[in-house]
Backbone as XML, in Angstrom:
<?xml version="1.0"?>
<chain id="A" units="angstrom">
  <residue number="1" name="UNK">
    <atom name="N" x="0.861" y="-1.182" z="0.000"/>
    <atom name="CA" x="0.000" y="0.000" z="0.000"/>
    <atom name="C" x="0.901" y="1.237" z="0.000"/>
  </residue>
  <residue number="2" name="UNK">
    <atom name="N" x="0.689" y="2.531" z="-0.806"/>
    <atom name="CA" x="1.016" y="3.403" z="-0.800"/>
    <atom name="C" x="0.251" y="4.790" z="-0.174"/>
  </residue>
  <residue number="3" name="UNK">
    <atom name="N" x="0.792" y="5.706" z="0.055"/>
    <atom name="CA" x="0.095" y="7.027" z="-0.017"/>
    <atom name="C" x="0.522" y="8.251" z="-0.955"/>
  </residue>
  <residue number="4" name="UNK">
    <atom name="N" x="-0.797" y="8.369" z="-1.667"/>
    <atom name="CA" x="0.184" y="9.660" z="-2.419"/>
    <atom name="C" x="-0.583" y="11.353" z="-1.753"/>
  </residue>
  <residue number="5" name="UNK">
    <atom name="N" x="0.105" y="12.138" z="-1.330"/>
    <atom name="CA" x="0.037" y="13.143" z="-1.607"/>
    <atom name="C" x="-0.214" y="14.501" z="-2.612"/>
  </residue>
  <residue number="6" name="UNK">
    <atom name="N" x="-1.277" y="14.942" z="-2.977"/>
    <atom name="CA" x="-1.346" y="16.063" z="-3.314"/>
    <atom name="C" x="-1.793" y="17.540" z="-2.429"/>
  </residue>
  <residue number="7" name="UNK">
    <atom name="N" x="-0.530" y="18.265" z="-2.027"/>
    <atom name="CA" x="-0.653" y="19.709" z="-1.312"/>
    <atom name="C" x="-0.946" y="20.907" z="-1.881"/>
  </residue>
  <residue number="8" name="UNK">
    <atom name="N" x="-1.752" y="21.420" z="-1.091"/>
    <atom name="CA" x="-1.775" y="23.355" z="-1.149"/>
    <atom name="C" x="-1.921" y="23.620" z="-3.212"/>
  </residue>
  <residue number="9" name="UNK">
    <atom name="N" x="-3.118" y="22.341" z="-4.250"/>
    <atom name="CA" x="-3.608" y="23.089" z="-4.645"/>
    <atom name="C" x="-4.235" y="23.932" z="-4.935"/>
  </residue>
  <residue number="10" name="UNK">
    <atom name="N" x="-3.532" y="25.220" z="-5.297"/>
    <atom name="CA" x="-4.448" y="26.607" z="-5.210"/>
    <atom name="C" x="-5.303" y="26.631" z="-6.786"/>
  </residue>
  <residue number="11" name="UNK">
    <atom name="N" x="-7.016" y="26.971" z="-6.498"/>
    <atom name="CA" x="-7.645" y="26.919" z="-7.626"/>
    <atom name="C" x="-8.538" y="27.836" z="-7.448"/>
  </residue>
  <residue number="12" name="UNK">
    <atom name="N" x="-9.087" y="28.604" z="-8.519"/>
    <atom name="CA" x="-10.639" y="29.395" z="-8.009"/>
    <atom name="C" x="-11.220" y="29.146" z="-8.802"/>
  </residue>
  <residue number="13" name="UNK">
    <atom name="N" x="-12.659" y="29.522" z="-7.883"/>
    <atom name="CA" x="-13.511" y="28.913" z="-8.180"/>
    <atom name="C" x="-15.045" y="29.913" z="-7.626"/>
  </residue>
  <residue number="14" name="UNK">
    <atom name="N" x="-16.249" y="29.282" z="-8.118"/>
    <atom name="CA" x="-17.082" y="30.196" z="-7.520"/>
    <atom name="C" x="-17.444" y="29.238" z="-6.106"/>
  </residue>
  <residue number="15" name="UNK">
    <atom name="N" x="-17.681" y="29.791" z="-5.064"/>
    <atom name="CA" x="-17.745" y="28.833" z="-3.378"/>
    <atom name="C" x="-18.204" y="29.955" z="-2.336"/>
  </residue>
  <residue number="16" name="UNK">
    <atom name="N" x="-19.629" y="29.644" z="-2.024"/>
    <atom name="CA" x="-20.318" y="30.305" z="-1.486"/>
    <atom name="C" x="-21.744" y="31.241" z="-1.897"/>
  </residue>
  <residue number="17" name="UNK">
    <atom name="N" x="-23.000" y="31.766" z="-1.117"/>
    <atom name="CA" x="-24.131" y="32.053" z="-1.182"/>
    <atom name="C" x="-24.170" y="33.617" z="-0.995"/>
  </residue>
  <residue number="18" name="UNK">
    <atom name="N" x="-23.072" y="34.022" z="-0.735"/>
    <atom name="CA" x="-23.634" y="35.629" z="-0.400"/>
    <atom name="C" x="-23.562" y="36.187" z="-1.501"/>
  </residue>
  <residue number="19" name="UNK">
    <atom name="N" x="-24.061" y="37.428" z="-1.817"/>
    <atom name="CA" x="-24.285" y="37.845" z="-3.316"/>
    <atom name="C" x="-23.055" y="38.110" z="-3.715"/>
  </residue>
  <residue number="20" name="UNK">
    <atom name="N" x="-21.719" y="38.664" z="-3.435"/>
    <atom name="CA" x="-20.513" y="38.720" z="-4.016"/>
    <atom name="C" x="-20.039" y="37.139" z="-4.159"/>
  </residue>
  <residue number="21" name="UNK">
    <atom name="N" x="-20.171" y="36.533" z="-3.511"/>
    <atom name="CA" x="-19.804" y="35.103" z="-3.633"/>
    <atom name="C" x="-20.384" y="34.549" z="-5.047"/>
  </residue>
  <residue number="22" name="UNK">
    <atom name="N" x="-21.217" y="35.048" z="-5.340"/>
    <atom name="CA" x="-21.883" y="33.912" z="-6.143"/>
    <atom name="C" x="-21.725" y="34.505" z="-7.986"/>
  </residue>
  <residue number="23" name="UNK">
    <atom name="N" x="-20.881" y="36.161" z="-7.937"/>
    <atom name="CA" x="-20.570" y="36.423" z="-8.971"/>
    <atom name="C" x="-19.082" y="36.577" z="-9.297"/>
  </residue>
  <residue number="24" name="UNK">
    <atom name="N" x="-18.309" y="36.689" z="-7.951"/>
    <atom name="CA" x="-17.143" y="36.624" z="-8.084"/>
    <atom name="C" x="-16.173" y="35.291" z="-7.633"/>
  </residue>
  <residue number="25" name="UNK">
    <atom name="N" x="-15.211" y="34.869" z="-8.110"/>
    <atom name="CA" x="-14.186" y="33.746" z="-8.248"/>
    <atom name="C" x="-13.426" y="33.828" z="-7.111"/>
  </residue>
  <residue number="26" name="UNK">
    <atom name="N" x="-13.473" y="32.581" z="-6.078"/>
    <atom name="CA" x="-12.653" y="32.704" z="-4.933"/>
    <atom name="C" x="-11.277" y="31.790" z="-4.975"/>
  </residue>
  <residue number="27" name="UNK">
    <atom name="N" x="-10.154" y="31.636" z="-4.582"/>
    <atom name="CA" x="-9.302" y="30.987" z="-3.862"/>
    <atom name="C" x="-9.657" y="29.807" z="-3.152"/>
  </residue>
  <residue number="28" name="UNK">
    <atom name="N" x="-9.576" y="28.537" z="-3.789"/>
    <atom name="CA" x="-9.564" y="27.305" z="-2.826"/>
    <atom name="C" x="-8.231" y="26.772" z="-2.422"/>
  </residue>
  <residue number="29" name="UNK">
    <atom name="N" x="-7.823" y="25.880" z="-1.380"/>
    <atom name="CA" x="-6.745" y="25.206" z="-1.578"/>
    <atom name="C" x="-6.743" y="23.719" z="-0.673"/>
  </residue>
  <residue number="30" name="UNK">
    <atom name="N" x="-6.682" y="22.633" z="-1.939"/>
    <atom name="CA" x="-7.535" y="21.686" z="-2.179"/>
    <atom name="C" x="-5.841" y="20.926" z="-1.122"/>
  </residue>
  <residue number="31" name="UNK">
    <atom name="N" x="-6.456" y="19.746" z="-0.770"/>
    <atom name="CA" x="-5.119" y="19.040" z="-0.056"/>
    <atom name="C" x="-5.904" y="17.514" z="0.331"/>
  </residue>
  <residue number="32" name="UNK">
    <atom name="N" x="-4.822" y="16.473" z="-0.475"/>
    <atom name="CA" x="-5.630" y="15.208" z="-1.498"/>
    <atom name="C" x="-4.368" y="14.245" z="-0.441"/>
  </residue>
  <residue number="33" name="UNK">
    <atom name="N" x="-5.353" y="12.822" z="0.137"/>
    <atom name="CA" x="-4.144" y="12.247" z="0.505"/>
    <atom name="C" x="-5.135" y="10.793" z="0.015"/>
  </residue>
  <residue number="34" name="UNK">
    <atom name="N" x="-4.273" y="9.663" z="-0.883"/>
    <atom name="CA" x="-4.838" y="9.119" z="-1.899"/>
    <atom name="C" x="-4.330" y="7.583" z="-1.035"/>
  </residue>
  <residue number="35" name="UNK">
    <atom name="N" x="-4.716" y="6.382" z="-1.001"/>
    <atom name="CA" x="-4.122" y="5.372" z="-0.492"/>
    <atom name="C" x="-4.222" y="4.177" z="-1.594"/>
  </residue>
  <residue number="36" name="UNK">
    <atom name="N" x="-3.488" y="3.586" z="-2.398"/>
    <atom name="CA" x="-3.452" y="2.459" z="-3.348"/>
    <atom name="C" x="-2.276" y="1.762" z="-3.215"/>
  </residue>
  <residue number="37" name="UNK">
    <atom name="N" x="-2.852" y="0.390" z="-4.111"/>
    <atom name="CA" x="-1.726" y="-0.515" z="-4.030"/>
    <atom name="C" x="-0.449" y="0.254" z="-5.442"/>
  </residue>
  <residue number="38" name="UNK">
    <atom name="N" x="0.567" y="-0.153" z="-5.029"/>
    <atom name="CA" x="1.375" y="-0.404" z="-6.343"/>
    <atom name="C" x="1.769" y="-1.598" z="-7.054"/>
  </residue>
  <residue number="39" name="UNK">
    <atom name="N" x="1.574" y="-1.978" z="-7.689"/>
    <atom name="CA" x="1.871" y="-3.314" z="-7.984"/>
    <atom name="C" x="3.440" y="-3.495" z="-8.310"/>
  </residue>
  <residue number="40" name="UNK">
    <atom name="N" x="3.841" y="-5.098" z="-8.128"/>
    <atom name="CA" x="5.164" y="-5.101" z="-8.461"/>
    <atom name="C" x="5.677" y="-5.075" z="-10.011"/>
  </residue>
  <residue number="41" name="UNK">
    <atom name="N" x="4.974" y="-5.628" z="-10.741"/>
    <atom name="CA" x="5.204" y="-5.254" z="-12.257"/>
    <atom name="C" x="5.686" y="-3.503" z="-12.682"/>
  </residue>
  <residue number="42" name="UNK">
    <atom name="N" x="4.949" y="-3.157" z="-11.770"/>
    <atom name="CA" x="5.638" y="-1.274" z="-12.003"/>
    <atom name="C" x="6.812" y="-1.080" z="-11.541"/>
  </residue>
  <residue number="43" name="UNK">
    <atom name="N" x="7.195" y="-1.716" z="-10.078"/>
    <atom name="CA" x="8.006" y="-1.594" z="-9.305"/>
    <atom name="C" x="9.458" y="-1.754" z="-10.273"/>
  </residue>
  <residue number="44" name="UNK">
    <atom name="N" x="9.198" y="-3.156" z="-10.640"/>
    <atom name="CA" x="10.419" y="-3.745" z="-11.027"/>
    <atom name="C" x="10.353" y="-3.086" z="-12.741"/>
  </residue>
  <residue number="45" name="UNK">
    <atom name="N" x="9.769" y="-3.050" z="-13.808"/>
    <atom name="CA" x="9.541" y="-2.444" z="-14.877"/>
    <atom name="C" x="9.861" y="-0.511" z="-14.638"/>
  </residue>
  <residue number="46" name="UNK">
    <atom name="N" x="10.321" y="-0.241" z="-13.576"/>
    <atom name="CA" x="9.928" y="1.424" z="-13.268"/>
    <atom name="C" x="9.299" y="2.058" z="-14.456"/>
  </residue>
  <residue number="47" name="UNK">
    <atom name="N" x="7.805" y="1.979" z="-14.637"/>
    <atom name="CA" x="6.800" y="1.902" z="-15.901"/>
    <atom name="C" x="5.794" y="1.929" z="-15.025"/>
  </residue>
  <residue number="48" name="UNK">
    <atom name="N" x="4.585" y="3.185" z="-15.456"/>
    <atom name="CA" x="3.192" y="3.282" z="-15.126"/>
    <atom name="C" x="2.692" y="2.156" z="-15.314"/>
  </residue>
  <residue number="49" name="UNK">
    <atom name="N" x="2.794" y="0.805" z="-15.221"/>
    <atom name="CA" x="2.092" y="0.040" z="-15.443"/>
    <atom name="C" x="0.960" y="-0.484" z="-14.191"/>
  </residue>
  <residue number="50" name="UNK">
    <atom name="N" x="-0.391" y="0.337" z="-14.769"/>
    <atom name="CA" x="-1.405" y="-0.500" z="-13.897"/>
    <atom name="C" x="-1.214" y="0.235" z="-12.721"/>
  </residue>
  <residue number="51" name="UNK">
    <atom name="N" x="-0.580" y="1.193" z="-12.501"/>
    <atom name="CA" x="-0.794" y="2.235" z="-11.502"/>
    <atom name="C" x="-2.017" y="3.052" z="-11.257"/>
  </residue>
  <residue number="52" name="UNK">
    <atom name="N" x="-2.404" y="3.895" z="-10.230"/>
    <atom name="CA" x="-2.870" y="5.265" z="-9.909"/>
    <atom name="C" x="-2.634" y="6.356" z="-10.544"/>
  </residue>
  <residue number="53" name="UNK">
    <atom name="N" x="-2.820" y="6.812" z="-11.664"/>
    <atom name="CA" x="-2.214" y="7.639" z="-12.311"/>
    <atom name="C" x="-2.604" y="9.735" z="-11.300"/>
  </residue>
  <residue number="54" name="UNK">
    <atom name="N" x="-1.706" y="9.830" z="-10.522"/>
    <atom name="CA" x="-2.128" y="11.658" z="-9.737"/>
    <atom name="C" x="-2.589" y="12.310" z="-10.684"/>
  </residue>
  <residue number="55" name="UNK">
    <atom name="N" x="-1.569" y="12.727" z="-11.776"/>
    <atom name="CA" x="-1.206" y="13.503" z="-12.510"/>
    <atom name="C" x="-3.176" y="13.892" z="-13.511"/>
  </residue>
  <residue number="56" name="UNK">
    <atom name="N" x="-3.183" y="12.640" z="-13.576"/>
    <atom name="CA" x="-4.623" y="12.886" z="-14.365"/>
    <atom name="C" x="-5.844" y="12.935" z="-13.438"/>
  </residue>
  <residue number="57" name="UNK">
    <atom name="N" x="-6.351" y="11.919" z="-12.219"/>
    <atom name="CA" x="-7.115" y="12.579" z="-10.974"/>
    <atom name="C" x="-6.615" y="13.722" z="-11.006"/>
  </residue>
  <residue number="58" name="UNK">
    <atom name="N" x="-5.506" y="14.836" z="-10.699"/>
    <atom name="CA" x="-5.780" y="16.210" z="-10.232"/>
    <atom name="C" x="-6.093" y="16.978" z="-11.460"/>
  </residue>
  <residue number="59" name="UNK">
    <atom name="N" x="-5.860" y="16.549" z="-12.569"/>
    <atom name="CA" x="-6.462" y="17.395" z="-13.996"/>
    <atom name="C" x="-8.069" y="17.749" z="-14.110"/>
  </residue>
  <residue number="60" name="UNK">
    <atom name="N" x="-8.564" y="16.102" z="-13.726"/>
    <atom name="CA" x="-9.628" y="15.982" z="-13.476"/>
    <atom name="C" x="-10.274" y="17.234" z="-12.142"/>
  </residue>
  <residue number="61" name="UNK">
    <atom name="N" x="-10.064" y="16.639" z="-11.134"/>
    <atom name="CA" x="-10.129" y="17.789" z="-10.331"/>
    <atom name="C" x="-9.982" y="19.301" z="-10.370"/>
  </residue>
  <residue number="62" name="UNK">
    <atom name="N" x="-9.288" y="19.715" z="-11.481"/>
    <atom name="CA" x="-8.875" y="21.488" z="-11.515"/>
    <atom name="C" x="-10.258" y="21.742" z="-12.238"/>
  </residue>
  <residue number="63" name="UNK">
    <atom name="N" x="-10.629" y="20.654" z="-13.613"/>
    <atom name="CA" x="-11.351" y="20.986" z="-14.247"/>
    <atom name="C" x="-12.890" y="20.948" z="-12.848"/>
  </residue>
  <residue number="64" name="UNK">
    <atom name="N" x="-13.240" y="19.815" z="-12.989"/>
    <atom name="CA" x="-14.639" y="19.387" z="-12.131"/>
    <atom name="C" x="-14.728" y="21.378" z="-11.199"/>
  </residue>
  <residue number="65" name="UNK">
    <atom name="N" x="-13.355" y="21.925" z="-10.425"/>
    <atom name="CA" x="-13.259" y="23.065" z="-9.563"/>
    <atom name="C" x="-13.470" y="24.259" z="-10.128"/>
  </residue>
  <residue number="66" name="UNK">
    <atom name="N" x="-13.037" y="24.646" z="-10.976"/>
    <atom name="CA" x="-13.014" y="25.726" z="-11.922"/>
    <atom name="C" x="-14.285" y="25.577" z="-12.788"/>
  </residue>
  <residue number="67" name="UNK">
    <atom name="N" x="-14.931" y="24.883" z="-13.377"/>
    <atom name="CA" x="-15.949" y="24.837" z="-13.695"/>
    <atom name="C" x="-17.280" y="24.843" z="-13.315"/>
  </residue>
  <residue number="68" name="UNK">
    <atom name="N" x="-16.839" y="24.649" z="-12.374"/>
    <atom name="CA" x="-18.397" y="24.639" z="-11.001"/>
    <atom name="C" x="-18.834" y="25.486" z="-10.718"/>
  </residue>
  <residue number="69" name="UNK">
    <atom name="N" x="-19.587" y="25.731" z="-9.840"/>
    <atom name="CA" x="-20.186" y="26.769" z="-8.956"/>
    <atom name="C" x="-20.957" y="25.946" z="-7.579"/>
  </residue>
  <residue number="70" name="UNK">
    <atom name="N" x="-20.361" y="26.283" z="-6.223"/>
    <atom name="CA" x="-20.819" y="25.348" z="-5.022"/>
    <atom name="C" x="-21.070" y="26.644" z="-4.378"/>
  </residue>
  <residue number="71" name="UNK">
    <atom name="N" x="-22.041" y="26.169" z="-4.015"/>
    <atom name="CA" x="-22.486" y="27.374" z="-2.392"/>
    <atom name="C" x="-22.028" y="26.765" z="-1.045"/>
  </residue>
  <residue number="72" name="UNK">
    <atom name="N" x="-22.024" y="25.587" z="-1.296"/>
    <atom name="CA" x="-21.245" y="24.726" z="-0.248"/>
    <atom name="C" x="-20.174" y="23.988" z="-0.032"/>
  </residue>
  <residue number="73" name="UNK">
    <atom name="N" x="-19.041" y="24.619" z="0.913"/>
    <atom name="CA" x="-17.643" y="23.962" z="1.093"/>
    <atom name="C" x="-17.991" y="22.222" z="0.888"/>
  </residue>
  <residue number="74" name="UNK">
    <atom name="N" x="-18.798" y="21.954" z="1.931"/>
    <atom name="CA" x="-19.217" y="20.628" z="2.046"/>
    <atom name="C" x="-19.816" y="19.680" z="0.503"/>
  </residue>
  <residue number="75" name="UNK">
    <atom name="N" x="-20.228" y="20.545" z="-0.487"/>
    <atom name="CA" x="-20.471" y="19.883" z="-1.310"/>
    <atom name="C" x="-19.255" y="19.766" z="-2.528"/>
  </residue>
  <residue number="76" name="UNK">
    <atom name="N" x="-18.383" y="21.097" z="-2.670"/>
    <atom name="CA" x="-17.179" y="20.572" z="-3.373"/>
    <atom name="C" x="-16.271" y="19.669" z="-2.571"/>
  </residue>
  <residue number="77" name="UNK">
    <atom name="N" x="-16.084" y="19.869" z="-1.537"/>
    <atom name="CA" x="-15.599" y="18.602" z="-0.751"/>
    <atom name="C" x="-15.924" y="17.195" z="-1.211"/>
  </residue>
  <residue number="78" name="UNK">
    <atom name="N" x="-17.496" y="17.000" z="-1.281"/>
    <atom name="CA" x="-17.634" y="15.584" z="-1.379"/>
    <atom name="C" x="-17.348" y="15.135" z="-2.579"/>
  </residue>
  <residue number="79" name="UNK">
    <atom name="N" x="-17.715" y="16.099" z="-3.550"/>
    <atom name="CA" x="-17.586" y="15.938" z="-5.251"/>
    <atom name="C" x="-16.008" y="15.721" z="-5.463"/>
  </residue>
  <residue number="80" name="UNK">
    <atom name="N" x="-15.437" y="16.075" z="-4.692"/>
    <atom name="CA" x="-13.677" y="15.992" z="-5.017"/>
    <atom name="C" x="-13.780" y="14.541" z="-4.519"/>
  </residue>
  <residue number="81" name="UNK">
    <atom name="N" x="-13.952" y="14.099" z="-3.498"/>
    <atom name="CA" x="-13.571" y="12.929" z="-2.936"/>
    <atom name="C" x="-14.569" y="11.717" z="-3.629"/>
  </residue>
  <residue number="82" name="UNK">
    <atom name="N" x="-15.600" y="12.039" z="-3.755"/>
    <atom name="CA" x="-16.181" y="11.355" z="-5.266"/>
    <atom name="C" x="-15.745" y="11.178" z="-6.583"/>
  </residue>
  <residue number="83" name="UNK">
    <atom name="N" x="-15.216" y="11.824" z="-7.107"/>
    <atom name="CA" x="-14.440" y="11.798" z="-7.907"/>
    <atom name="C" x="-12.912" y="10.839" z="-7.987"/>
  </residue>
  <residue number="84" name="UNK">
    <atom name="N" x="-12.456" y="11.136" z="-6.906"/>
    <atom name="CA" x="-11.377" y="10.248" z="-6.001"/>
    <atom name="C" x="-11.607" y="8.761" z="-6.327"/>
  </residue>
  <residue number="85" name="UNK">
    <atom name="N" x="-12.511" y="8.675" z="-5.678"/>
    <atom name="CA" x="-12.956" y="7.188" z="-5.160"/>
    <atom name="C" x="-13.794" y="6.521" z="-6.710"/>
  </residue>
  <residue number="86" name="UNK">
    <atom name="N" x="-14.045" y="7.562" z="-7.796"/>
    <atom name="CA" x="-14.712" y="6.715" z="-8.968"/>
    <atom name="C" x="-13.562" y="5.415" z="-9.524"/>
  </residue>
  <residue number="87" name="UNK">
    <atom name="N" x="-12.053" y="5.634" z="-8.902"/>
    <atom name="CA" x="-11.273" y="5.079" z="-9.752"/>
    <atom name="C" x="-11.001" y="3.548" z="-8.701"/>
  </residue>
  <residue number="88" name="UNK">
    <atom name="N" x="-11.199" y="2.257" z="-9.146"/>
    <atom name="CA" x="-11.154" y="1.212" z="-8.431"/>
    <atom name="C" x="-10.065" y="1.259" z="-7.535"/>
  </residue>
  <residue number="89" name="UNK">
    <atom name="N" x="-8.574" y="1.718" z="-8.417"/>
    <atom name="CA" x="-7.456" y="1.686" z="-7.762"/>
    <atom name="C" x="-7.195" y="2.113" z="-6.059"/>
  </residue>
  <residue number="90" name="UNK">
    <atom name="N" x="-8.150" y="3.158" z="-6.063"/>
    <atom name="CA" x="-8.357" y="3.365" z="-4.741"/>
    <atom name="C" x="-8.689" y="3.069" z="-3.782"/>
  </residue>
  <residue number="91" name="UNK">
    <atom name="N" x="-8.054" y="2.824" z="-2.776"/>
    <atom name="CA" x="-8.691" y="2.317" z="-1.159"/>
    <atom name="C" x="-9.362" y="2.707" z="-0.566"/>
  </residue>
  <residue number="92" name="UNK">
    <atom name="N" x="-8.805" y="4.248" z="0.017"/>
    <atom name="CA" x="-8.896" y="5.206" z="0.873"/>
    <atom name="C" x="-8.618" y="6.481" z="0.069"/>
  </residue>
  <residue number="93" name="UNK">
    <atom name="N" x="-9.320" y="7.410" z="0.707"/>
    <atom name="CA" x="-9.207" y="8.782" z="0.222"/>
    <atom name="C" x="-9.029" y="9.852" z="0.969"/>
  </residue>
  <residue number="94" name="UNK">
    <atom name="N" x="-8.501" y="11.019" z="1.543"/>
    <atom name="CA" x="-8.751" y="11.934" z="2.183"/>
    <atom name="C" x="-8.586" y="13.858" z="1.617"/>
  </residue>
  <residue number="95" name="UNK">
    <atom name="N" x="-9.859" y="14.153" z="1.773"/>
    <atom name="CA" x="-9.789" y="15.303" z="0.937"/>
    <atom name="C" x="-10.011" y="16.849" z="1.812"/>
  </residue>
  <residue number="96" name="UNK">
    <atom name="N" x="-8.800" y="17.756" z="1.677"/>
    <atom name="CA" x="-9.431" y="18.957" z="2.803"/>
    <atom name="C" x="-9.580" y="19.813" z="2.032"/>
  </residue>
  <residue number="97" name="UNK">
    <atom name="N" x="-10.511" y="20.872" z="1.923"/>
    <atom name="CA" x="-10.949" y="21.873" z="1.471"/>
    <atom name="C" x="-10.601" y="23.110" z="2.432"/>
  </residue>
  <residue number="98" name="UNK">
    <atom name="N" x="-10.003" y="24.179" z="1.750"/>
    <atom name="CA" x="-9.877" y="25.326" z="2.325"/>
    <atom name="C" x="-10.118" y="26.628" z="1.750"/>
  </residue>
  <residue number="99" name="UNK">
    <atom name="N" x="-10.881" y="27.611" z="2.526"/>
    <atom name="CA" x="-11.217" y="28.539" z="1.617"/>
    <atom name="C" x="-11.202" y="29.736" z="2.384"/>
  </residue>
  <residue number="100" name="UNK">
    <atom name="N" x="-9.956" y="30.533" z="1.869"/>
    <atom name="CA" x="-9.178" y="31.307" z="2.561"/>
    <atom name="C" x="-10.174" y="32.634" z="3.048"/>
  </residue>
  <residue number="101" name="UNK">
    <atom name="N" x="-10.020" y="33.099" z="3.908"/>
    <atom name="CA" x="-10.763" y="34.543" z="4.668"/>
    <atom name="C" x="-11.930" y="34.470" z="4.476"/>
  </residue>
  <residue number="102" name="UNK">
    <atom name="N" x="-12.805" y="33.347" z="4.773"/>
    <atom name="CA" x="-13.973" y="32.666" z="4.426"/>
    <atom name="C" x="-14.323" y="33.606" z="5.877"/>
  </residue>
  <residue number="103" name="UNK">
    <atom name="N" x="-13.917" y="33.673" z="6.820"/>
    <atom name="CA" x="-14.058" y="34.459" z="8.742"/>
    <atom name="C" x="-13.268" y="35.507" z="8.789"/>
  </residue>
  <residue number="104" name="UNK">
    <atom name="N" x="-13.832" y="36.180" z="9.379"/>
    <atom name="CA" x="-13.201" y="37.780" z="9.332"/>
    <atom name="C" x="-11.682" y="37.827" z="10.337"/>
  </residue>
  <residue number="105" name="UNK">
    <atom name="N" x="-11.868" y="37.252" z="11.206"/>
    <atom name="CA" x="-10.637" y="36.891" z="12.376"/>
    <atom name="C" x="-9.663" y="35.562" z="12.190"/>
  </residue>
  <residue number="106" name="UNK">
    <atom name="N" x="-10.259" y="34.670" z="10.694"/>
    <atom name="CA" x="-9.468" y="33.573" z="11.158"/>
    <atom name="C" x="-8.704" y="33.099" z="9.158"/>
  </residue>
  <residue number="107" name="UNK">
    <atom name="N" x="-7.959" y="32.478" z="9.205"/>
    <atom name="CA" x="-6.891" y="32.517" z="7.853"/>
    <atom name="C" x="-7.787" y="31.418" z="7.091"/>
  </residue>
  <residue number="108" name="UNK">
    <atom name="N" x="-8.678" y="30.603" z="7.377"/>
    <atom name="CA" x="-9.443" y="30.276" z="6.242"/>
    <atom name="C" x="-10.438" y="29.000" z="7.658"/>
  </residue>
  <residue number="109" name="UNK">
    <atom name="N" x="-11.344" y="28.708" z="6.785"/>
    <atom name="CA" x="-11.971" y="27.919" z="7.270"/>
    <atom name="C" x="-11.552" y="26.182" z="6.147"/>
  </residue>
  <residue number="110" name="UNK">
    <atom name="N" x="-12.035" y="25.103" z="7.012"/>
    <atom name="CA" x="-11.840" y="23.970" z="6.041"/>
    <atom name="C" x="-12.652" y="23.037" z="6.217"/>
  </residue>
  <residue number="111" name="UNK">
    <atom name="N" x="-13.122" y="22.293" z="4.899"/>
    <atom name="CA" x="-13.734" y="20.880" z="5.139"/>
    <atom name="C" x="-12.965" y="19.793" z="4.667"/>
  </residue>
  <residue number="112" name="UNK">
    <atom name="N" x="-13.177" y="18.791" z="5.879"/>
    <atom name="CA" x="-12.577" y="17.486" z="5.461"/>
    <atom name="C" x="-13.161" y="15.867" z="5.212"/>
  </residue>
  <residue number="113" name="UNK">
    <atom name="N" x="-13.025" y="15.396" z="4.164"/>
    <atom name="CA" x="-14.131" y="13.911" z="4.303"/>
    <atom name="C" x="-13.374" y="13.093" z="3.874"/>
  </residue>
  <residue number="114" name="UNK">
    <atom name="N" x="-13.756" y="11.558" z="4.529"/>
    <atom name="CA" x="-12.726" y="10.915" z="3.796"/>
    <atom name="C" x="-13.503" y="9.480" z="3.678"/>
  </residue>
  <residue number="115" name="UNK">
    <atom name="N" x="-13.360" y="8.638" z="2.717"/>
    <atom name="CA" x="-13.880" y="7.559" z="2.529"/>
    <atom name="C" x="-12.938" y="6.437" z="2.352"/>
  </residue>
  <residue number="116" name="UNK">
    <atom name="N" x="-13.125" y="4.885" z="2.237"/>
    <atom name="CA" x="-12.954" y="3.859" z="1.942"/>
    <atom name="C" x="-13.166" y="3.034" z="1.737"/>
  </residue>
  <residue number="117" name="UNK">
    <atom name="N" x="-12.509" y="2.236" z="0.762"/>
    <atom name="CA" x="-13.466" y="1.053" z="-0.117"/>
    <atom name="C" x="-13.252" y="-0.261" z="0.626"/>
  </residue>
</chain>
């Protein structure tokens, strides 16, 4: 079993209900912790073979973010980690959402969900 890491992608997006929210583009910063097997055929071949491919889940992800519109942290949250988990390869998933000066006193607020197969 592996873990892969993806940190502190920064994306905007539309996120949130108040009337500036919902016409103007905010700052997310998405933070992906992915759990799959590697198989040994990759290992020993050092070749994508039959791997987890990151590189294309987070493509996927910029697009699904940038294209959206959520009024709710909690619902791009789940849609990221849905997205996650469409791919068999996956075990476990863990996805945090952050969305910066979301509180007047505090550096961002965040949601976190995490599933497993």
């Amino acid at each position: 079993m592996a873990k892969i890491r993806v940190k502190n992608l920064l994306i905007r997006t539309y996120i949130g209900f108040n009337p500036e929210e919902l016409v103007n583009k905010q700052d997310v910063i998405i933070n992906l912790e992915i759990e799959t097997d590697i198989p040994n055929s990759a290992i020993e071949a050092d070749e994508p073979l039959d791997i987890f491919d990151y590189k294309t889940i987070t493509k996927k992800i910029i697009t699904l973010v940038q294209d959206g519109k959520f009024k709710l942290l909690e619902v791009l949250t789940k849609n990221i980690l849905d997205l996650i988990m469409s791919d068999q390869k996956v075990k476990w998933a863990r996805v945090e959402v952050d969305k910066p000066h979301a509180l007047r006193f505090a550096e961002s607020v965040s949601m976190e969900m995490e599933a497993t197969r």
